[in-house]
N, CA, C and O atoms as a printed pandas DataFrame, in Angstrom:
     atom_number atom_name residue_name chain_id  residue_number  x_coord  y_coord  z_coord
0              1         N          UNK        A               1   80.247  132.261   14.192
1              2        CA          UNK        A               1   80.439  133.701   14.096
2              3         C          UNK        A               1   80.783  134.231   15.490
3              4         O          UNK        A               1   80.231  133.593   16.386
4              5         N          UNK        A               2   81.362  134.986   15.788
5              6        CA          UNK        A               2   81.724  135.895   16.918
6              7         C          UNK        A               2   81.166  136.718   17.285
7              8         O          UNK        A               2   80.313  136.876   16.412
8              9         N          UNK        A               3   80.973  137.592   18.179
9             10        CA          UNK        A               3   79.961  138.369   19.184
10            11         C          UNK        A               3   80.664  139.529   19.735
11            12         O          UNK        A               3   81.894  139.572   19.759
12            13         N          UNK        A               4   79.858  140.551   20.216
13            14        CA          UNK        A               4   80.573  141.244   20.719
14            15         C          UNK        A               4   79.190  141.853   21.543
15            16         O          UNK        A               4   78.144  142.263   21.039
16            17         N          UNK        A               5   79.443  141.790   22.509
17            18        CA          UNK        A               5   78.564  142.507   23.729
18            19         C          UNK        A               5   78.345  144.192   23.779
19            20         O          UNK        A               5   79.245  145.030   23.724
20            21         N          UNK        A               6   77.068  144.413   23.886
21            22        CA          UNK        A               6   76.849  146.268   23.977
22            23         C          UNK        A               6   76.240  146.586   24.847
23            24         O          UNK        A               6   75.241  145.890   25.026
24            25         N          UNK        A               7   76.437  147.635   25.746
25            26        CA          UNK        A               7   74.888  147.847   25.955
26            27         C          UNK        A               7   74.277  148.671   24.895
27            28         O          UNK        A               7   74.762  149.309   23.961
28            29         N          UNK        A               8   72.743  148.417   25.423
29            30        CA          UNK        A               8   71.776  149.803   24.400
30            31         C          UNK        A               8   72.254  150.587   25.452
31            32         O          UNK        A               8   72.846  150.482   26.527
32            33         N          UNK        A               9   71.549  151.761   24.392
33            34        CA          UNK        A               9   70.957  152.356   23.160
34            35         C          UNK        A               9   72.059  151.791   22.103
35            36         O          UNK        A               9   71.621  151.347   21.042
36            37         N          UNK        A              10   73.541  151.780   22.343
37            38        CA          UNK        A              10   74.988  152.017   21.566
38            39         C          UNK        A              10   74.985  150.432   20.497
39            40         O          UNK        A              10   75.319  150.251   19.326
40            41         N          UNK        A              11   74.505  149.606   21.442
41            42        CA          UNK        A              11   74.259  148.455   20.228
42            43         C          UNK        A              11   73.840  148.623   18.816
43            44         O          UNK        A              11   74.559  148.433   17.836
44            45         N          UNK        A              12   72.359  149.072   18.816
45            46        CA          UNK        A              12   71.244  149.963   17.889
46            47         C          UNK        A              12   72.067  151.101   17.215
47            48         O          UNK        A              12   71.970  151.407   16.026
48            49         N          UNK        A              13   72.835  151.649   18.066
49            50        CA          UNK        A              13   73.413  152.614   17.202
50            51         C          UNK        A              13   74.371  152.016   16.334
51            52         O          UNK        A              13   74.134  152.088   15.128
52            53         N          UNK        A              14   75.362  151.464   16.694
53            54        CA          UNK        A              14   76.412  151.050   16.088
54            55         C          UNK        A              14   75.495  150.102   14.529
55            56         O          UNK        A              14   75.597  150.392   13.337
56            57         N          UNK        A              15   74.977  149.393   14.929
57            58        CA          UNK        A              15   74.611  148.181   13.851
58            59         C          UNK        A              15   73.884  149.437   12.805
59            60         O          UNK        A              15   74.045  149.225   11.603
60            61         N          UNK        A              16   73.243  150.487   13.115
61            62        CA          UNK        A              16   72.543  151.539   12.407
62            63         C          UNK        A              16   73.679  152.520   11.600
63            64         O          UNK        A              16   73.321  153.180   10.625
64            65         N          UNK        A              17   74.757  152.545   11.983
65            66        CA          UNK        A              17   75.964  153.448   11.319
66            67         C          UNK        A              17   75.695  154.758   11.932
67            68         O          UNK        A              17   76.067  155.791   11.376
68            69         N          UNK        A              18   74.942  154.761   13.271
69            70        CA          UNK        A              18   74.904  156.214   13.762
70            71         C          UNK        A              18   76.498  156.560   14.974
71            72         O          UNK        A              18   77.183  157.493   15.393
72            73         N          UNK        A              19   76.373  155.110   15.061
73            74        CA          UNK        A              19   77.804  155.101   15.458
74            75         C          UNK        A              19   79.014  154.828   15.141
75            76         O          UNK        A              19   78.968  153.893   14.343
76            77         N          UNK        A              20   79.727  155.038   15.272
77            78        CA          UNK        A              20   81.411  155.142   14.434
78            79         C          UNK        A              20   81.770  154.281   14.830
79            80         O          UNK        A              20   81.902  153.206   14.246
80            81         N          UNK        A              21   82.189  154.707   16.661
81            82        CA          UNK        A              21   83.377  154.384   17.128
82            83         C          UNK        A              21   82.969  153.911   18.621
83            84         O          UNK        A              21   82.036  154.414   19.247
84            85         N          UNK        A              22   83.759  152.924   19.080
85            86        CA          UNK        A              22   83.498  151.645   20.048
86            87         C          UNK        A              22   84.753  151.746   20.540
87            88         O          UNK        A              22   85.757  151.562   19.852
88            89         N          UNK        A              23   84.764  152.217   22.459
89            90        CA          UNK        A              23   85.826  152.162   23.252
90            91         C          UNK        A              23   86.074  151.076   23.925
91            92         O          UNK        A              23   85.294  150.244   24.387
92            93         N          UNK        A              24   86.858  151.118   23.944
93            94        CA          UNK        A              24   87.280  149.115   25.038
94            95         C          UNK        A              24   88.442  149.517   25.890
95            96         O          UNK        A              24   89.101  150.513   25.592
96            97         N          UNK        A              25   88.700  148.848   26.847
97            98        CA          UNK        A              25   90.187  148.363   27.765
98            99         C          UNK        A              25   91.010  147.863   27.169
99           100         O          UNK        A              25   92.148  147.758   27.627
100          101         N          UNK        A              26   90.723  147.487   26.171
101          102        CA          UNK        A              26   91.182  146.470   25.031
102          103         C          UNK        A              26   91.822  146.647   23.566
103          104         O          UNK        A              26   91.366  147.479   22.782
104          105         N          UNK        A              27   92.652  146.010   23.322
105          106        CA          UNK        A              27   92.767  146.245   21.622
106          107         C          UNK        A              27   92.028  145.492   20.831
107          108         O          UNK        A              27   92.450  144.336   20.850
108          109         N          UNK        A              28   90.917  145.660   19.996
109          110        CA          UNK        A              28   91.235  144.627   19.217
110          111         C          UNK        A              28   91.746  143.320   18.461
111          112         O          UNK        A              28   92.503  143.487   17.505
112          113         N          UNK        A              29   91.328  141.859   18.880
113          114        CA          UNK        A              29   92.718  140.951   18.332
114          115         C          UNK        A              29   92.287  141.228   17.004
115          116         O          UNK        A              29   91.186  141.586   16.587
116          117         N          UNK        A              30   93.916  140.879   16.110
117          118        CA          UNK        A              30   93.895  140.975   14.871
118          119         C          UNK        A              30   93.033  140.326   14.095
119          120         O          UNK        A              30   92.430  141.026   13.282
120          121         N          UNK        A              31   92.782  139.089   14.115
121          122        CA          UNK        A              31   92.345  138.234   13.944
122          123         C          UNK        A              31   90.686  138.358   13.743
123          124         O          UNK        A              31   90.118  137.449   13.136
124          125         N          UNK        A              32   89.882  139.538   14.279
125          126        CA          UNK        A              32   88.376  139.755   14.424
126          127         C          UNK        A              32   88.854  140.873   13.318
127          128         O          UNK        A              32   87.799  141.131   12.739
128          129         N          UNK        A              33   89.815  141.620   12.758
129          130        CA          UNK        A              33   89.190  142.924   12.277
130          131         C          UNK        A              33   89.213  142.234   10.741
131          132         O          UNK        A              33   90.057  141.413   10.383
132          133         N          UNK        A              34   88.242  142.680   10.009
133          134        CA          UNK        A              34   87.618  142.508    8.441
134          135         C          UNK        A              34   86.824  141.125    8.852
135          136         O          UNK        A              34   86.543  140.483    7.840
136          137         N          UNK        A              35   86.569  140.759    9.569
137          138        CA          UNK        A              35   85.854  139.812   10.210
138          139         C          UNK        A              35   84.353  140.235   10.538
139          140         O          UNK        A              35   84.163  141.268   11.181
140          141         N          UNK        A              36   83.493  139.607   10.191
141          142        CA          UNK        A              36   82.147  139.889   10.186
142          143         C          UNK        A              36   81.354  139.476   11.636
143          144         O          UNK        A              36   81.018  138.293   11.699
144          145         N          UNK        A              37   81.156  139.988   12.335
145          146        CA          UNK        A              37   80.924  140.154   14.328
146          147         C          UNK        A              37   79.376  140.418   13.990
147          148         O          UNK        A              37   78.780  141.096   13.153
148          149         N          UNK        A              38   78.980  139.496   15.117
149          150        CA          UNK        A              38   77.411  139.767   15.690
150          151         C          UNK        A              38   77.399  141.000   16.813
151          152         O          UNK        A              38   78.256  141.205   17.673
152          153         N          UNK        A              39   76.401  141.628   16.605
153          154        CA          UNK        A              39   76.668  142.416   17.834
154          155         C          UNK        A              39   75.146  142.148   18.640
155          156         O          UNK        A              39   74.077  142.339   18.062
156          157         N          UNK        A              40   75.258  141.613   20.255
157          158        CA          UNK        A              40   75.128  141.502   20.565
158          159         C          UNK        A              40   74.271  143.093   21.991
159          160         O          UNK        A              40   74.820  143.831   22.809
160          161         N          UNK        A              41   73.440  142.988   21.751
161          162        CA          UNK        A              41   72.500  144.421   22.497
162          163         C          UNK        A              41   72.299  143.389   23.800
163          164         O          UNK        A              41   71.815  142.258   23.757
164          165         N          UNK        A              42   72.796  144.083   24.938
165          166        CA          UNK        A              42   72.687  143.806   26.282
166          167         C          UNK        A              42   71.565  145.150   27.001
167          168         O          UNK        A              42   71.517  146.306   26.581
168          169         N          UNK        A              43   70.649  144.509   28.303
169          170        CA          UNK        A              43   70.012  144.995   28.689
170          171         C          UNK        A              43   70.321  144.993   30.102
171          172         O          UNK        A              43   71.080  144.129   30.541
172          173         N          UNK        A              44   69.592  146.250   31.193
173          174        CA          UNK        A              44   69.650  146.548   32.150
174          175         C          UNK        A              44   68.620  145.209   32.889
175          176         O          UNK        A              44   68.746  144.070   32.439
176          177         N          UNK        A              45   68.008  145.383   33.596
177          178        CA          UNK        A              45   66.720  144.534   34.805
178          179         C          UNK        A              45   65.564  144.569   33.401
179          180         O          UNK        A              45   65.669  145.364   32.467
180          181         N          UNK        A              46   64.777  143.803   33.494
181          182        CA          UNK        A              46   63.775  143.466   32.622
182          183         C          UNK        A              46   64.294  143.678   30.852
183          184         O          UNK        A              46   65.275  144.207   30.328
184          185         N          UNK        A              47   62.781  142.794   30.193
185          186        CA          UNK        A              47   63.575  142.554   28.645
186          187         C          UNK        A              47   64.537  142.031   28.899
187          188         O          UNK        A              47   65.320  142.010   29.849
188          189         N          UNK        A              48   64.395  141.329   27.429
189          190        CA          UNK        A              48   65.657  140.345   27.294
190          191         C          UNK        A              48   66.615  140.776   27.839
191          192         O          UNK        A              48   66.766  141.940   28.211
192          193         N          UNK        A              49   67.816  139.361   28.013
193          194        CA          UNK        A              49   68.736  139.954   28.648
194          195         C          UNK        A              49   69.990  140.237   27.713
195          196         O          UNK        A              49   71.008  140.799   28.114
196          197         N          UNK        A              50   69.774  139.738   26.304
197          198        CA          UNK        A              50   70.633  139.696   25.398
198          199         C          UNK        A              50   70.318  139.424   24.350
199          200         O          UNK        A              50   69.588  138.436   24.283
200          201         N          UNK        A              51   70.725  140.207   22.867
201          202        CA          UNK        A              51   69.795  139.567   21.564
202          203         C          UNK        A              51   70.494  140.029   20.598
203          204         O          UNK        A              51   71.031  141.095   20.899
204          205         N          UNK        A              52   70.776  139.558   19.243
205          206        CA          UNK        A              52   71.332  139.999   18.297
206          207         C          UNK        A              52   70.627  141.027   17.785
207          208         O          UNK        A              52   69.405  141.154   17.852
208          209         N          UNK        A              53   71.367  141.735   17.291
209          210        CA          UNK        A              53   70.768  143.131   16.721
210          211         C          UNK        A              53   71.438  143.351   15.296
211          212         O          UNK        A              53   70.689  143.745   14.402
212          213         N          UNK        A              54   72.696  143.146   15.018
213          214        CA          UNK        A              54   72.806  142.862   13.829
214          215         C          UNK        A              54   74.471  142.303   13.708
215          216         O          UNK        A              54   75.039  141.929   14.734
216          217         N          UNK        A              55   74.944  142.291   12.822
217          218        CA          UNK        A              55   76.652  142.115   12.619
218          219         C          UNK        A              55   77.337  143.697   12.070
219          220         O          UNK        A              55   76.801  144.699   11.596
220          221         N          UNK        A              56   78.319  143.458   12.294
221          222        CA          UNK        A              56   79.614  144.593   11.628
222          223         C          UNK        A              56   80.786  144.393   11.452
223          224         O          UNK        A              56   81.354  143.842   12.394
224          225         N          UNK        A              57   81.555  144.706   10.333
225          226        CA          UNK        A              57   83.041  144.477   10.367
226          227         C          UNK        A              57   83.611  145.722   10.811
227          228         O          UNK        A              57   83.303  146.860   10.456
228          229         N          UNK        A              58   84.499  145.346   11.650
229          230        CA          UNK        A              58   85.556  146.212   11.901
230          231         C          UNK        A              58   86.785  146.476   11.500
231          232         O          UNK        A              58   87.723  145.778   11.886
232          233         N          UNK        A              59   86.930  147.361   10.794
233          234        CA          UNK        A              59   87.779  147.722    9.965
234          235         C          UNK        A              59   89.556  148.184   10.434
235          236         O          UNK        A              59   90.626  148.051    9.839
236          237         N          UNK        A              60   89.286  148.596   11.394
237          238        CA          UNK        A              60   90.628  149.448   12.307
238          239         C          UNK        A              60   90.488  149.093   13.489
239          240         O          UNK        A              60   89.530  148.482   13.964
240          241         N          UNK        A              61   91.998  149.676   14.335
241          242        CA          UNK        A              61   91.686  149.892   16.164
242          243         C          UNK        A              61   92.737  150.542   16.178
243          244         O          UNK        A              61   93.830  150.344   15.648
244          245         N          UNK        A              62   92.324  151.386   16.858
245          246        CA          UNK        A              62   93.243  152.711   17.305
246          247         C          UNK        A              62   92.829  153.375   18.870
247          248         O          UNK        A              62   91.740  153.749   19.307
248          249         N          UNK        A              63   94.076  153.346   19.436
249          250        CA          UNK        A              63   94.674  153.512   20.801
250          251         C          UNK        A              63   93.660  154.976   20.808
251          252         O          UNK        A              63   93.707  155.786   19.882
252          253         N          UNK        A              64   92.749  155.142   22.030
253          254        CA          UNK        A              64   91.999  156.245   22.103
254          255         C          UNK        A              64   92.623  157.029   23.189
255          256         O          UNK        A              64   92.157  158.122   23.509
């Protein structure tokens, strides 16, 4: 399965549906969207330093 790095709080949010929408430098490769992604909750100094929090498909990507 594939991964995708967050920081919190936005990890938690996203895997919760409080969040929509996820900005990047990046497009999307085609190839990940309807594709089922781990998402991955990253932390500042102390606590873990990384942990699954849940998966999501991504449905779209659109130029912000």
């Amino acid at each position: 399965m594939r991964a995708i790095n967050i920081r919190e709080p936005f990890a938690t949010l996203i895997v919760s549906g409080r969040k929509t929408i996820e900005t990047r430098r990046y497009a999307l490769p085609l190839h990940v969207r309807g594709e089922r992604v781990a998402v991955v909750a990253t932390h500042g100094r102390g606590g873990p330093r990384a942990l699954i929090v849940g998966t999501v498909v991504f449905d779209s990507c659109e130029k912000y």
